[in-house]
SEDREN-746691 format. One record per residue (C-alpha): residue in one letter; x, y, z. Coordinates in pm, whole numbers, m for minus. Layout:
% SEDREN-746691
<residuo=a | xx=X | yy=Y | zz=Z>
...
% end
This chain:
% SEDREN-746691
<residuo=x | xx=4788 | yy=m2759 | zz=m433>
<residuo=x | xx=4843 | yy=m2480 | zz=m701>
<residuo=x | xx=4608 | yy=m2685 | zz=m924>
<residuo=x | xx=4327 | yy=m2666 | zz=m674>
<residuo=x | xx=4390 | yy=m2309 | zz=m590>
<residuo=x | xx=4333 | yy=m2223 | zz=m926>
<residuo=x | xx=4058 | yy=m2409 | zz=m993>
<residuo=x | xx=3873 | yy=m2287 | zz=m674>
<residuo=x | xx=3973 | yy=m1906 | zz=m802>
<residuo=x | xx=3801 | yy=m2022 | zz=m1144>
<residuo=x | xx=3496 | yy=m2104 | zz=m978>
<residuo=x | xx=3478 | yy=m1843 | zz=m752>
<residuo=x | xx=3513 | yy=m1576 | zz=m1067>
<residuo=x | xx=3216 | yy=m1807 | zz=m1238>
<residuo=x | xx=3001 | yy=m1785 | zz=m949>
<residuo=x | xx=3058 | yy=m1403 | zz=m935>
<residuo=x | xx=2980 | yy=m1375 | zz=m1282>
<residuo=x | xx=2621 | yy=m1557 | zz=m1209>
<residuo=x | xx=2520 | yy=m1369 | zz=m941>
<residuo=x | xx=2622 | yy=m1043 | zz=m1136>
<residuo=x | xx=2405 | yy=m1135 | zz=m1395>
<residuo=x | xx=2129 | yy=m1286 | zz=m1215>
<residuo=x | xx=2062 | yy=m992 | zz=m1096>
<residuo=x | xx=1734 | yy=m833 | zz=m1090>
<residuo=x | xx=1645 | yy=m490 | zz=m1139>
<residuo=x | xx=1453 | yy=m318 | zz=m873>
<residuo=x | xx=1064 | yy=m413 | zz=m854>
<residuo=x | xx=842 | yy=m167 | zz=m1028>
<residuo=x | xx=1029 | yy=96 | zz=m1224>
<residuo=x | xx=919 | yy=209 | zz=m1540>
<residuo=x | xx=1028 | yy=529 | zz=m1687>
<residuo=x | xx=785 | yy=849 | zz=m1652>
<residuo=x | xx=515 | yy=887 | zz=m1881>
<residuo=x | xx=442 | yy=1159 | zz=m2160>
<residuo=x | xx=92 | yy=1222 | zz=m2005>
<residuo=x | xx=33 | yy=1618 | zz=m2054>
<residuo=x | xx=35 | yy=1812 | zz=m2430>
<residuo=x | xx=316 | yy=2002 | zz=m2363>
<residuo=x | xx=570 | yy=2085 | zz=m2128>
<residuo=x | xx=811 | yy=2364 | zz=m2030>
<residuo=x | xx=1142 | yy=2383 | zz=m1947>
<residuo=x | xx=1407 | yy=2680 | zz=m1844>
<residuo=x | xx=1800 | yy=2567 | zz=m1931>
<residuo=x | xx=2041 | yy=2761 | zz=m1701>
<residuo=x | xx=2348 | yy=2868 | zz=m1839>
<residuo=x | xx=2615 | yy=3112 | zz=m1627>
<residuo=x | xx=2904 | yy=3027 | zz=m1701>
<residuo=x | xx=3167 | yy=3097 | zz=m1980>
<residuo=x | xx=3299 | yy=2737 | zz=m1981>
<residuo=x | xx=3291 | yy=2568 | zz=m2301>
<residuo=x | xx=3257 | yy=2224 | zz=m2190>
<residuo=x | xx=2985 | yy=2339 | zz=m1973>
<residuo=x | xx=2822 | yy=2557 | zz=m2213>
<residuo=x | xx=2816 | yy=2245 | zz=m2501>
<residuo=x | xx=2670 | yy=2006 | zz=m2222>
<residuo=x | xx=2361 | yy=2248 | zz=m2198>
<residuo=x | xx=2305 | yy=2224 | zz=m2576>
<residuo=x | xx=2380 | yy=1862 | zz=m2566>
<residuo=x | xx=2125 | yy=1818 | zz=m2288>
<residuo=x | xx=1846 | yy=2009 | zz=m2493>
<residuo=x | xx=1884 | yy=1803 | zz=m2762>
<residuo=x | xx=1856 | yy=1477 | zz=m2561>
<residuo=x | xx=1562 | yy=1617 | zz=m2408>
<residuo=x | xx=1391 | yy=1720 | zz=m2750>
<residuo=x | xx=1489 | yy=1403 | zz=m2885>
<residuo=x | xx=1348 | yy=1190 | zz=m2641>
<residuo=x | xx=1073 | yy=1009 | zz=m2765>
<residuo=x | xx=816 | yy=1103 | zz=m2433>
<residuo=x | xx=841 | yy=1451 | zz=m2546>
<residuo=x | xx=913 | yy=1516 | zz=m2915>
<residuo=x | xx=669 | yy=1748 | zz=m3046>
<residuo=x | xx=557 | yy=1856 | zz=m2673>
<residuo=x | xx=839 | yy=2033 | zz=m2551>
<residuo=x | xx=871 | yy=2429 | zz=m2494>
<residuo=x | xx=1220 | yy=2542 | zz=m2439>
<residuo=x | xx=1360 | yy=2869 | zz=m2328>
<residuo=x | xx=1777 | yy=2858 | zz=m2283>
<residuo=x | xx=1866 | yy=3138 | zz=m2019>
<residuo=x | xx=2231 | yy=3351 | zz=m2031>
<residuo=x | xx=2355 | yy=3546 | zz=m1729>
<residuo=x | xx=2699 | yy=3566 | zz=m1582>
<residuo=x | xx=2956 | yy=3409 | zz=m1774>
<residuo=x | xx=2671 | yy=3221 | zz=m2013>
<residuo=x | xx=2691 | yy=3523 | zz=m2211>
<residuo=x | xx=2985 | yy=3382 | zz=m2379>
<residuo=x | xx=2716 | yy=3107 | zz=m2540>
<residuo=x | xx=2575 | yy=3419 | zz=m2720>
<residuo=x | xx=2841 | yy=3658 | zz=m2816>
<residuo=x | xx=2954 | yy=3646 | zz=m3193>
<residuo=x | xx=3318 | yy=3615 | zz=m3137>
<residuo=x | xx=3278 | yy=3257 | zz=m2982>
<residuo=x | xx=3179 | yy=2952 | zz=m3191>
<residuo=x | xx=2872 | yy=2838 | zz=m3119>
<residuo=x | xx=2635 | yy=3026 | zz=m3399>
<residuo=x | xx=2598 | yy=2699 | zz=m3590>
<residuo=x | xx=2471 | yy=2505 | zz=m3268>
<residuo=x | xx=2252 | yy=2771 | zz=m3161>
<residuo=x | xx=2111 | yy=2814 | zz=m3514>
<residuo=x | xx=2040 | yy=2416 | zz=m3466>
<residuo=x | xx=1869 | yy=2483 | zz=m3137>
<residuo=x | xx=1651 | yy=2790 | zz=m3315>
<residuo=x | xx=1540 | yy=2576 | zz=m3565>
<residuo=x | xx=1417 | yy=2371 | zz=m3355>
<residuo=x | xx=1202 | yy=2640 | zz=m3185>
<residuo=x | xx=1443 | yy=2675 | zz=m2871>
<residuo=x | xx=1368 | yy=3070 | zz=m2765>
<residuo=x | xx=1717 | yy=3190 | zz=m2627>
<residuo=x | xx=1705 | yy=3453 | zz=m2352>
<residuo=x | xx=2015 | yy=3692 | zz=m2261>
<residuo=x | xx=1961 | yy=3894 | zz=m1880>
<residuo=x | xx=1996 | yy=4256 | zz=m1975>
<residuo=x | xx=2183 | yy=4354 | zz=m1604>
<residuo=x | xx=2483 | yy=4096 | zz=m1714>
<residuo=x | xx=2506 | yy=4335 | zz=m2046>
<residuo=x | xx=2521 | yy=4612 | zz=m1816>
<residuo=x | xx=2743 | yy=4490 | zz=m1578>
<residuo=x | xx=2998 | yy=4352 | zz=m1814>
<residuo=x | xx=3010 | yy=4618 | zz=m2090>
<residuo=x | xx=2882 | yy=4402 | zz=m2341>
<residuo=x | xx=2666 | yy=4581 | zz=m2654>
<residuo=x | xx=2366 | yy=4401 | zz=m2721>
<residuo=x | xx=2508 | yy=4457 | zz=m3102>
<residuo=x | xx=2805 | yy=4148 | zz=m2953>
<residuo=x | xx=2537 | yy=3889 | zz=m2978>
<residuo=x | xx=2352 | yy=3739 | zz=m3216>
<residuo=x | xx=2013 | yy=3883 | zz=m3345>
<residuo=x | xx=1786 | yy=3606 | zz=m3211>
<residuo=x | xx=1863 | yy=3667 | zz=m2868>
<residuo=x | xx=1578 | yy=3754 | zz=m2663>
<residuo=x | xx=1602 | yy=3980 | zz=m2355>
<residuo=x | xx=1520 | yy=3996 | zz=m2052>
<residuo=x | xx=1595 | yy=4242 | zz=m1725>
<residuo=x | xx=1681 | yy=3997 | zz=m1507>
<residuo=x | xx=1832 | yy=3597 | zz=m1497>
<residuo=x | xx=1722 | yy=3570 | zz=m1144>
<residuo=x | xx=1402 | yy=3721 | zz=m1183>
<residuo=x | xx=1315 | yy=3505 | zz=m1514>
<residuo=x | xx=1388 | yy=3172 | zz=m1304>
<residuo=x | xx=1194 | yy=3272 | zz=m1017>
<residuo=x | xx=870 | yy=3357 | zz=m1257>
<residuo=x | xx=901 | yy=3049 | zz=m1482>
<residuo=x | xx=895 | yy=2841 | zz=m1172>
<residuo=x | xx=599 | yy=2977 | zz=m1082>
<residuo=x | xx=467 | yy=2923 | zz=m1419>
<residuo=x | xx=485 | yy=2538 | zz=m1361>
<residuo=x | xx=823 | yy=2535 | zz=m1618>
<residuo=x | xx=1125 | yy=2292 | zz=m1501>
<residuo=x | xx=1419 | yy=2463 | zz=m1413>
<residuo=x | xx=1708 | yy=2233 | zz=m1520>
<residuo=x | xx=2062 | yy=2341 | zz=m1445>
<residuo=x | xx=2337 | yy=2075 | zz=m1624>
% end
Protein backbone atom coordinates (compact mmCIF):
# COMPACT_ATOMS: atom_id res chain seq x y z
CA UNK A 1 0.00 0.00 0.00
CA UNK A 2 2.93 2.39 1.00
CA UNK A 3 4.61 1.24 -2.25
CA UNK A 4 1.74 2.43 -4.36
CA UNK A 5 1.26 5.56 -2.43
CA UNK A 6 4.54 6.52 -3.24
CA UNK A 7 4.65 5.72 -6.53
CA UNK A 8 1.30 7.54 -7.29
CA UNK A 9 2.99 10.76 -5.30
CA UNK A 10 6.01 10.21 -7.87
CA UNK A 11 3.85 10.52 -10.68
CA UNK A 12 1.78 13.06 -9.58
CA UNK A 13 5.13 15.40 -8.89
CA UNK A 14 6.19 14.23 -12.72
CA UNK A 15 3.03 15.21 -14.14
CA UNK A 16 3.26 18.61 -12.30
CA UNK A 17 6.57 19.09 -13.52
CA UNK A 18 5.17 18.63 -17.33
CA UNK A 19 2.51 20.78 -17.18
CA UNK A 20 4.82 23.46 -15.47
CA UNK A 21 6.97 23.31 -18.23
CA UNK A 22 4.66 22.86 -20.99
CA UNK A 23 3.60 25.87 -20.41
CA UNK A 24 3.15 28.49 -22.91
CA UNK A 25 3.74 32.01 -22.66
CA UNK A 26 0.95 34.33 -23.40
CA UNK A 27 0.09 34.78 -27.30
CA UNK A 28 1.64 37.82 -28.82
CA UNK A 29 4.05 39.62 -26.53
CA UNK A 30 7.08 41.02 -27.71
CA UNK A 31 8.92 43.62 -25.87
CA UNK A 32 8.44 47.46 -26.98
CA UNK A 33 10.30 48.72 -29.75
CA UNK A 34 13.14 51.47 -29.98
CA UNK A 35 11.11 53.30 -32.75
CA UNK A 36 11.79 57.21 -32.04
CA UNK A 37 15.64 58.97 -32.01
CA UNK A 38 15.55 59.80 -28.65
CA UNK A 39 13.69 59.74 -25.62
CA UNK A 40 13.29 61.54 -22.29
CA UNK A 41 13.00 60.60 -19.01
CA UNK A 42 12.61 62.48 -15.38
CA UNK A 43 13.99 60.05 -12.27
CA UNK A 44 12.24 61.08 -8.99
CA UNK A 45 14.15 61.01 -6.03
CA UNK A 46 12.65 62.41 -2.38
CA UNK A 47 13.77 60.61 -0.11
CA UNK A 48 16.97 60.32 2.09
CA UNK A 49 16.92 56.48 2.10
CA UNK A 50 19.95 54.88 0.91
CA UNK A 51 18.55 51.78 -0.38
CA UNK A 52 16.08 53.84 -2.14
CA UNK A 53 18.35 56.41 -3.32
CA UNK A 54 20.95 53.45 -4.91
CA UNK A 55 17.80 51.75 -6.60
CA UNK A 56 17.26 55.09 -8.61
CA UNK A 57 20.88 55.01 -9.84
CA UNK A 58 20.64 51.35 -10.35
CA UNK A 59 17.47 51.86 -12.39
CA UNK A 60 19.20 54.58 -14.68
CA UNK A 61 21.76 52.47 -15.48
CA UNK A 62 19.50 49.54 -16.50
CA UNK A 63 17.64 51.89 -18.49
CA UNK A 64 20.82 53.39 -20.31
CA UNK A 65 22.08 50.06 -20.70
CA UNK A 66 19.30 48.58 -22.31
CA UNK A 67 19.96 47.81 -25.67
CA UNK A 68 16.36 49.63 -27.17
CA UNK A 69 17.77 52.79 -25.96
CA UNK A 70 21.56 53.10 -25.70
CA UNK A 71 22.64 56.09 -27.40
CA UNK A 72 18.87 57.55 -27.44
CA UNK A 73 18.23 58.26 -24.03
CA UNK A 74 18.00 61.88 -22.29
CA UNK A 75 18.09 61.74 -18.59
CA UNK A 76 17.45 64.34 -16.01
CA UNK A 77 17.63 62.82 -12.10
CA UNK A 78 15.37 65.18 -9.89
CA UNK A 79 16.21 65.92 -5.80
CA UNK A 80 13.57 67.37 -3.49
CA UNK A 81 12.67 66.39 0.01
CA UNK A 82 14.84 64.01 1.54
CA UNK A 83 16.62 63.19 -2.15
CA UNK A 84 18.82 65.93 -1.27
CA UNK A 85 20.83 63.57 0.68
CA UNK A 86 21.80 61.89 -3.01
CA UNK A 87 23.58 65.27 -3.56
CA UNK A 88 25.11 66.59 -0.46
CA UNK A 89 28.99 66.03 -0.10
CA UNK A 90 28.98 64.49 3.27
CA UNK A 91 27.13 61.29 1.95
CA UNK A 92 28.82 58.74 -0.34
CA UNK A 93 27.56 58.73 -3.45
CA UNK A 94 30.08 61.28 -5.49
CA UNK A 95 31.67 58.31 -7.25
CA UNK A 96 28.16 56.97 -8.54
CA UNK A 97 26.96 60.23 -9.50
CA UNK A 98 30.25 61.07 -11.25
CA UNK A 99 29.38 57.59 -13.16
CA UNK A 100 25.92 58.86 -13.97
CA UNK A 101 27.57 62.46 -15.25
CA UNK A 102 29.70 60.79 -17.42
CA UNK A 103 27.29 59.32 -18.90
CA UNK A 104 25.48 62.61 -19.70
CA UNK A 105 22.78 62.16 -16.81
CA UNK A 106 21.91 66.14 -15.99
CA UNK A 107 21.17 66.09 -12.13
CA UNK A 108 18.63 68.64 -10.88
CA UNK A 109 18.39 69.83 -7.05
CA UNK A 110 14.70 71.97 -6.23
CA UNK A 111 15.95 75.23 -4.84
CA UNK A 112 12.66 75.57 -2.15
CA UNK A 113 14.01 72.09 -0.43
CA UNK A 114 17.49 74.21 0.02
CA UNK A 115 15.45 76.79 1.49
CA UNK A 116 13.36 74.92 3.54
CA UNK A 117 15.98 72.71 5.03
CA UNK A 118 18.91 75.12 5.57
CA UNK A 119 21.03 73.50 3.24
CA UNK A 120 23.91 75.88 1.30
CA UNK A 121 23.98 75.21 -2.19
CA UNK A 122 27.99 75.19 -1.34
CA UNK A 123 26.76 71.29 0.63
CA UNK A 124 26.40 69.77 -2.77
CA UNK A 125 28.36 68.97 -5.40
CA UNK A 126 29.21 71.47 -8.27
CA UNK A 127 27.34 69.67 -11.08
CA UNK A 128 24.12 70.03 -9.57
CA UNK A 129 21.73 71.85 -11.58
CA UNK A 130 18.89 73.94 -10.07
CA UNK A 131 15.78 74.42 -10.25
CA UNK A 132 12.86 76.52 -8.17
CA UNK A 133 10.66 73.96 -7.84
CA UNK A 134 10.51 69.68 -7.77
CA UNK A 135 6.85 69.86 -8.28
CA UNK A 136 6.84 72.38 -10.80
CA UNK A 137 9.82 70.60 -12.90
CA UNK A 138 7.61 67.25 -12.98
CA UNK A 139 4.56 68.90 -13.96
CA UNK A 140 6.49 70.78 -17.08
CA UNK A 141 8.53 67.74 -18.21
CA UNK A 142 5.32 65.85 -18.44
CA UNK A 143 4.07 68.17 -20.57
CA UNK A 144 7.14 68.07 -22.55
CA UNK A 145 6.33 64.40 -23.58
CA UNK A 146 9.38 63.17 -20.89
CA UNK A 147 8.52 59.86 -18.72
CA UNK A 148 8.23 60.47 -15.27
CA UNK A 149 9.56 57.30 -13.55
CA UNK A 150 9.44 57.10 -9.79
CA UNK A 151 11.45 53.64 -8.44
Amino acid sequence: MMKNAMKLLGLTFFLGAILIDGQKKPAGYSPAKAVAGEYKVLYVINEADDLKIRAVIRNINNALEDPRLRGKLNVELLAFGGGVEMFRKKNPYLELLIALRDKGVVMVQCENTLREKKIDKSELYDFINYTPSGNGEIILRQYEGWAIVKP
